[in-house]
N, C-alpha and C positions, 0 to 999 in steps of 0.2 A: 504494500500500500504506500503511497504518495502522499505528502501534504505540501501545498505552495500556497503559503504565509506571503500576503500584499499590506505592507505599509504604505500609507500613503499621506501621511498629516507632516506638517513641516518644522513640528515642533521637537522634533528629536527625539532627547531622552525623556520630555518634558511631557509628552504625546497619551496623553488618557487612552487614546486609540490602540496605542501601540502596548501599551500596558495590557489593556485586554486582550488586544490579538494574543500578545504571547502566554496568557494566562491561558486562553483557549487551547492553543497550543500545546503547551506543555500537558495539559486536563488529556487530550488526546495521546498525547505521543506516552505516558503514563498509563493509560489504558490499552495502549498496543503497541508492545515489545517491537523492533524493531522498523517501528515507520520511518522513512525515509521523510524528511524535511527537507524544502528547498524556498529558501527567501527570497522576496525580491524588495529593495526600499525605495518607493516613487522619488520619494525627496530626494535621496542620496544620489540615486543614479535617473534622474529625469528623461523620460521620454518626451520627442520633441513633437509641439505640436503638428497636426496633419499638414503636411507642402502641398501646395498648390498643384503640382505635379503628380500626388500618391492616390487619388482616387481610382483611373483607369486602370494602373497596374494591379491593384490588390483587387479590384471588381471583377478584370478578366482574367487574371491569374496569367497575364502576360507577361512573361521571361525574357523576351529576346529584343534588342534596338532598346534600350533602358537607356534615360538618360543617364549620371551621375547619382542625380537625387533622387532617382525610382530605383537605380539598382541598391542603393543604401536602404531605403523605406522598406523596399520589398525583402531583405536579407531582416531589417527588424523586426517587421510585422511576423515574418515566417515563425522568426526565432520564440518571441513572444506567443505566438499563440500554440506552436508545440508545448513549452515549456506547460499553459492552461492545460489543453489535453491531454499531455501527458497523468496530468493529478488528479486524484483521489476525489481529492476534499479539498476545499479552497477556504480557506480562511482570509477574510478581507479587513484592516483594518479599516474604516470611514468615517471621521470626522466630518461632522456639519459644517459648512461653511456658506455661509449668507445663505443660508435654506437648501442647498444644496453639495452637493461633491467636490471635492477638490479638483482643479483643473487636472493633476497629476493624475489622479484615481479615472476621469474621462479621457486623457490620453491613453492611458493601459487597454480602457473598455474600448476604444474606438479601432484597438486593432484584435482583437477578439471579435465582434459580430461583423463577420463578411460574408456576404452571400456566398453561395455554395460551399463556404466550409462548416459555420456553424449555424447556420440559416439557408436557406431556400426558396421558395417563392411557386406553389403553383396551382393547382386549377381551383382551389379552394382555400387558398392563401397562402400567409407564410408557416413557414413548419420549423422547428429548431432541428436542429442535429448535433447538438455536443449535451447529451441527458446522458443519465447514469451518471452523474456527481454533485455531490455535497456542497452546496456554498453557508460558509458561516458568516454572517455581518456584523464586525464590532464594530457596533454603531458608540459614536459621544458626538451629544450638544450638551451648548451651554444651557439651554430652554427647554421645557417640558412639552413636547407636541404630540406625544399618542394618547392620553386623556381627554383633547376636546377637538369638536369637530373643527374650530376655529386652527387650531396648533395640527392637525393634519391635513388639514387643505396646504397649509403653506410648507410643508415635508416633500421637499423636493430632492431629497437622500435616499432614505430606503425604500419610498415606494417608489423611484426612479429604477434603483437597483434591482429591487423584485421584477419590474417590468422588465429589464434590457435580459435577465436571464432568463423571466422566464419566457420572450421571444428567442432565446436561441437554446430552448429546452431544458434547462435546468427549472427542476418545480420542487424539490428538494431544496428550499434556502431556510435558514432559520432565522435568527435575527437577537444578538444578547446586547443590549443596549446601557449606555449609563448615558442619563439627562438628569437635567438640571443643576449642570457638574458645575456653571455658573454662579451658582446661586448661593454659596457660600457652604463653609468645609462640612459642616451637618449634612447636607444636600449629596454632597461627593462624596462623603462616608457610606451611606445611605445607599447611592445609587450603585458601586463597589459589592458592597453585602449581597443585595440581591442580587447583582449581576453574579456575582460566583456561586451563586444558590443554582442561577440556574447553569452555567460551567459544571458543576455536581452532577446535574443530570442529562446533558447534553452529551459530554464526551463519551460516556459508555454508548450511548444512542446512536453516535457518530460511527462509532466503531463498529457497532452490529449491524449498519446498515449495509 
């Protein structure tokens, strides 16, 4: 079994996000002797946003008269989304940012959903093709938005996230969140406990799957 752990918040070691992913993590890799782990850190190692150029190439799966910056794109894109495929279980860290995902965490996803590799397109729409794997969302905001209808209409995070996997098959996503980590240390204590309540019951889960 595989696990490819995505940080993506830009606050380092400071990263609540990151805190949890690797809580998850470990929850798992604890549970199952021998999982193989492989990292990737959005921040650290930043993916560049999409060239003007990369659309045609990754759409038609075209190889050959590349320019410069389509043979670079297309050697990235390839490399990144084997590495997805390749794994198990995906452990995402996502930090909220201005209602939404980190620019880093949507450069990752925008070379994952390409037609014909993990999607397709046909007489009765689109259909994913990368199912059969596990996505976990460490989710942290500073704000509380799954309690009211107000605070999830404006959750342009995880129910962005559930949507782009589950168009490209993945319906297996769970989702361990800490919010309202803004809101002072009571708040962040708080939201820590339960999230490891549910880490508790998650990683054996993860692993039976």
């Amino acid at each position: 079994m595989k696990l490819l752990q995505i940080h993506s918040s830009v606050a380092g070691a400071q990263s609540l996000s990151r805190r949890l992913t690797d809580s998850i993590t470990n929850a798992i890799a604890d549970a199952m002797p021998g999982l193989e782990i492989v990292s990737r850190n959005l921040a650290a190692d930043e993916l560049p946003h999409l060239p003007g150029e990369r659309p045609p190439v990754v759409r038609a799966g075209k190889t050959e008269d590349l320019t410069p910056v389509q043979t670079e794109e297309y050697a990235l894109a390839e490399a990144v989304l084997a590495e997805f495929l390749a794994a198990d279980i995906i452990v995402i860290g996502a930090p909220m940012y201005n209602f939404a995902v980190s620019s880093q965490l949507k450069a990752w996803i925008d070379r994952l959903a390409r037609a014909g590799r993990t999607f397709r397109y046909g007489p009765n729409g689109p259909e994913g093709l990368a199912g059969g794997r596990k996505v976990i969302i460490a989710s942290s905001r500073g704000g509380v938005y799954s309690t009211s209808a107000a605070g999830q209409a404006a959750d342009h995070q995880e129910s962005w996230l559930k949507l782009v996997f589950g168009f490209i098959g993945i319906t297996d996503v769970s989702i361990v969140r800490v919010e309202g980590v803004g809101m002072g240390p009571d708040a962040l204590a708080a939201a820590f406990t339960a999230a490891e309540a549910e880490i508790s019951a998650l990683a054996p889960a993860a692993v039976a799957a």
